[in-house]
N, C-alpha and C positions, 0 to 999 in steps of 0.2 A: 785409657791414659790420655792427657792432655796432649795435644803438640806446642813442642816445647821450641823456644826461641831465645838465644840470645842478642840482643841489638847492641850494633859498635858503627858510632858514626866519626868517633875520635875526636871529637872537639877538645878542645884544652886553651880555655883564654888568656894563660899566663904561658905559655909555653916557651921556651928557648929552644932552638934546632936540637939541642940535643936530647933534651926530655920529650920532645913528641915525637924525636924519633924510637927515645926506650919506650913511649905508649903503645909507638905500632908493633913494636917488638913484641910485647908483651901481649896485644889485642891477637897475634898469631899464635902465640905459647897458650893465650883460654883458648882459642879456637879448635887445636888439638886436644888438649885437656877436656872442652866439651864437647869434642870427637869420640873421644875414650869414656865417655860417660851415659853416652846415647842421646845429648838433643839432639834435636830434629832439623837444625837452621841457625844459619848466621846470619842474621839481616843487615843489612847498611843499606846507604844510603847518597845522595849527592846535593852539596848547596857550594855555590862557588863563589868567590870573594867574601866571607864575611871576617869578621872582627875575632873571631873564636876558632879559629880551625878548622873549621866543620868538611869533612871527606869530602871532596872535589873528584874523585876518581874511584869510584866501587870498584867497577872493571881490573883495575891495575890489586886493586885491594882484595877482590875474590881470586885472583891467580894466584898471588899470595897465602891464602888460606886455603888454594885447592893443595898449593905444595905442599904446606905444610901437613896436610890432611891425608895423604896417602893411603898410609897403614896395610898391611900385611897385603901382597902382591897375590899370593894365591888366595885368600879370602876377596879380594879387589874381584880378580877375577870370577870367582864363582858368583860374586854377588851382581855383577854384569851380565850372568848367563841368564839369571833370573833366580836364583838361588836363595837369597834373602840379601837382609842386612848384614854388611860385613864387618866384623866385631874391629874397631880401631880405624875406620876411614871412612865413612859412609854420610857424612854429615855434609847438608843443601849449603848453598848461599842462595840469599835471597836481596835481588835486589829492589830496594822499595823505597820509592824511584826513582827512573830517571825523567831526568826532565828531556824525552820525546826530542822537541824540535830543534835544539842543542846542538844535535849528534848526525855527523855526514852518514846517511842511511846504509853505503856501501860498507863503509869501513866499520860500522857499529856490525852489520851483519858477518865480515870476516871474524870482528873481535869474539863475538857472540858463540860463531861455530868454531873455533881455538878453543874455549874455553869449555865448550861445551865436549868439546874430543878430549881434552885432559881429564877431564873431571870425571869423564864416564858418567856424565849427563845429571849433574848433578847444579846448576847454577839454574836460575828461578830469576825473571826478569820482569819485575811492573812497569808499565811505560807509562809516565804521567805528563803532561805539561805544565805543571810548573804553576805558582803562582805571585814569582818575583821579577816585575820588569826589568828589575839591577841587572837580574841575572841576562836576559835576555839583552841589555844593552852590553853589559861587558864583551857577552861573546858575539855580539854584530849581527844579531839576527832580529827580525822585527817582529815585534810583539804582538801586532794584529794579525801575522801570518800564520799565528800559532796552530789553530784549527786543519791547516791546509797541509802545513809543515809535519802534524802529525799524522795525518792520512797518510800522506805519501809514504813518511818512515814504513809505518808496519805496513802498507801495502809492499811496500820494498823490500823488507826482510823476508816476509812470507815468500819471496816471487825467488828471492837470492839463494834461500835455503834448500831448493828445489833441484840446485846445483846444472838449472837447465840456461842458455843464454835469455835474454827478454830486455826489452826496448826500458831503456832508462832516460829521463829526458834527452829524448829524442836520438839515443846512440846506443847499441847494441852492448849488453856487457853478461859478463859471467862471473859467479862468484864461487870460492874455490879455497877452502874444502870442502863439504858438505858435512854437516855437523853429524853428531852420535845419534841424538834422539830422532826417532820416527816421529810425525810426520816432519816437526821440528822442534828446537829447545823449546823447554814452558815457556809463554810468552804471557803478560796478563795486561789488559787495557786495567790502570787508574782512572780514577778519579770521582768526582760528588756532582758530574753534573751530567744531565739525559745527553748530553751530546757524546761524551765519554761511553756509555751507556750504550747506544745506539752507534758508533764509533765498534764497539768489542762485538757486539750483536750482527753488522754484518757484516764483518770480515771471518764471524766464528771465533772468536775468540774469549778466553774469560775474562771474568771482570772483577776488578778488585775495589769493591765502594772505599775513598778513604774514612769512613766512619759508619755506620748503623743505619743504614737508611733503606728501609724494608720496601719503601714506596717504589725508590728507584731499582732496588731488583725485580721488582714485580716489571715495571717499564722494561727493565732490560730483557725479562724474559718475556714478555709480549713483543719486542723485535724480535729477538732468536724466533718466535711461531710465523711474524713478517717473511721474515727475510728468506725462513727454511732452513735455519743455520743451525750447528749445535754447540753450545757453551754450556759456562757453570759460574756460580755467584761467589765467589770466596768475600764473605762480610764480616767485617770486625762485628764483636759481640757488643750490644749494648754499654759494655763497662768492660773496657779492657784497659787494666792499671801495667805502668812500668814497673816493676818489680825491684827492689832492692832487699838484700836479706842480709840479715842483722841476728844476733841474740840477744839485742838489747838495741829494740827500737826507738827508744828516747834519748841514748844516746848518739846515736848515728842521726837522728835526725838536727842533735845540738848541736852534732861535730860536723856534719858534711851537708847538711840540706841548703847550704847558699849554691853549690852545684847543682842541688836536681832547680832549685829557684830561677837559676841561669840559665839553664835551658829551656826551663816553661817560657821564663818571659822573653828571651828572642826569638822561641818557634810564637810565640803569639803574637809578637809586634809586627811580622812577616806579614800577617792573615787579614785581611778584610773580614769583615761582617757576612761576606758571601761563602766563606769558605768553610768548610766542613770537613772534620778532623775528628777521630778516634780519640787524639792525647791533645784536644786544643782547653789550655788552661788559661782562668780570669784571674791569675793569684798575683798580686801585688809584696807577699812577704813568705816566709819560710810556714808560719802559721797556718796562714791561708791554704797556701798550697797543700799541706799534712792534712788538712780537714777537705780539701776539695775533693782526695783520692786519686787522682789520676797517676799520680806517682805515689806509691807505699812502698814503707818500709815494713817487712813482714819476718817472722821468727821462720825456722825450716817448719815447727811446725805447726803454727800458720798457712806457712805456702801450700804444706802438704793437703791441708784443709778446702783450698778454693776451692772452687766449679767454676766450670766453664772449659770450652771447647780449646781454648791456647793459654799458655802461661809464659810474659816477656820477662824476660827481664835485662837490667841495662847496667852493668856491672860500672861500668866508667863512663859513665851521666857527669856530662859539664863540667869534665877536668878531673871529677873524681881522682884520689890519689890511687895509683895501681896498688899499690899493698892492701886497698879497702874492697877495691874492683878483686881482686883475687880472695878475699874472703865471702864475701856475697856469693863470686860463685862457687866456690868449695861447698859451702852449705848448702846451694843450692842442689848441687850433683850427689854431695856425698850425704846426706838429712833430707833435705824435702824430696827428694827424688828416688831415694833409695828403695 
């Protein structure tokens, strides 16, 4: 079976306070619903300040869905002991990512092991750097320092999680709770570049290409042999599409495709020429975009048809109406998936 993904970044460019707050509402109601259904992960994400809404706080957004995600207390717990999956609460967040240098390393690590003791070890964290100077000027930190800013982070997290005291610029401190998972929460190094790469390799840690780049896991794993360290490559697959399901893909794409359109073209105006992305599209119109691929609208069973090692899909893509976001994944859970 695929590992299955739902992604919710919550953007909505026409929003009023009160309809984005029914999206979030509603983005908790799928996330139980594809609790109850068996996917595997909730992914989000973070970009701050933009024109659209786009999730500025995973963190506060996966607590959210862990609450909401509970599901039957004594299956909770058997499935804790090592027991299996437990039917009605069992379902990751996955955050993918954060922008690294952002985040005061102490209070990321407290926030990290909270979440990670709620959840009963269930939250999944990519660290990236980012590749929006905006972002890096709004929140005051400087852009050339990126590199430096993220070492320190995950050498900091690892050191805090340990629950042992250790020398933090230059003053003694301790970090408190120590989280659920042994040795610690999943942590995963982003990114598309050998520095990234060599960055996850020797601290141990794995590594998440953001797109298909077989060259740079091979680099990666020739550091792990360097360094002595042990990881794993988790790589998007050469062609992995956002998923939208439909029983009548020509009309979803006449009624709703200026939504998936909206989001291709401001995750692409984001990106330099250097950057490398899984879902980075050249689509100038609805057209385009529908023959690019990168976003499909596909019947259940279509979906049920792929291959491939993960199946996304992104119910409320670029404001998407919730009434439509809630049919996609109905078909998704209860037809493609069945």
């Amino acid at each position: 079976m695929p590992f299955t993904v739902v992604r919710m970044n919550l953007v909505d460019p026409d929003a009023t306070a009160q309809s984005l707050s029914a999206r979030y509402q509603a983005a908790l109601e799928m996330a139980a619903y594809a609790d109850d259904h068996g996917i595997d992960t909730i992914q989000t994400e973070e970009h701050h300040g933009t024109d659209n809404n786009w999730l500025p706080s995973p963190f506060a957004f996966a607590g959210a869905v862990f609450g909401a995600t509970q599901g039957d207390s004594a299956a909770r717990s058997a499935s804790m002991r090592g027991a299996g999956r437990a039917s009605g609460g069992r379902i990751a967040v996955t955050v993918s990512a954060i922008i690294g240098p952002l985040y005061d390393p102490l209070r990321l690590a407290e926030d990290i092991a909270v979440l990670d003791l709620m959840s009963g070890g269930r939250l999944v964290t990519v660290a990236g750097i980012g590749y929006r100077p905006a972002e890096y000027e709004q929140q005051g930190v400087e852009w050339g320092r990126r590199g430096r800013l993220q070492d320190e982070l995950l050498e900091t997290l690892l050191k805090a999680w340990s629950g042992e005291e250790f020398t933090y610029r230059g003053r003694r401190v301790r970090v408190t709770p120590r989280p659920f998972t042994e040795p610690h929460p999943m942590l995963l190094v982003g990114g598309s570049s050998r520095a990234a790469a060599n960055r996850a390799a020797r601290l141990g840690l794995p590594f998440f290409p953001s797109a298909h780049l077989p060259e740079l896991e091979a680099y990666y794993n020739d550091r792990l042999a360097e360094y002595g360290t042990e990881g794993f490559c988790m790589m998007p697959a050469a062609r992995t599409p956002l998923l939208h399901l439909s029983e009548d893909p020509d009309r979803t794409w006449a009624e709703y495709g200026e939504h998936f359109l909206h989001e291709a073209r401001m995750y692409a105006s984001w990106q330099s020429k250097d950057i490398r992305s899984a879902v980075k599209s050249a689509a100038a119109s609805v057209a385009e975009l529908r023959a690019e691929g990168v976003y499909r609208v596909v019947t259940p069973q279509e979906c049920a048809a792929l291959e491939g090692d993960s199946l996304v899909l992104h119910p409320l893509c670029g404001g998407m109406p919730v009434e439509e976001g809630w049919r996609s994944l109905r078909l998704f859970c209860e037809q493609a998936q069945a």
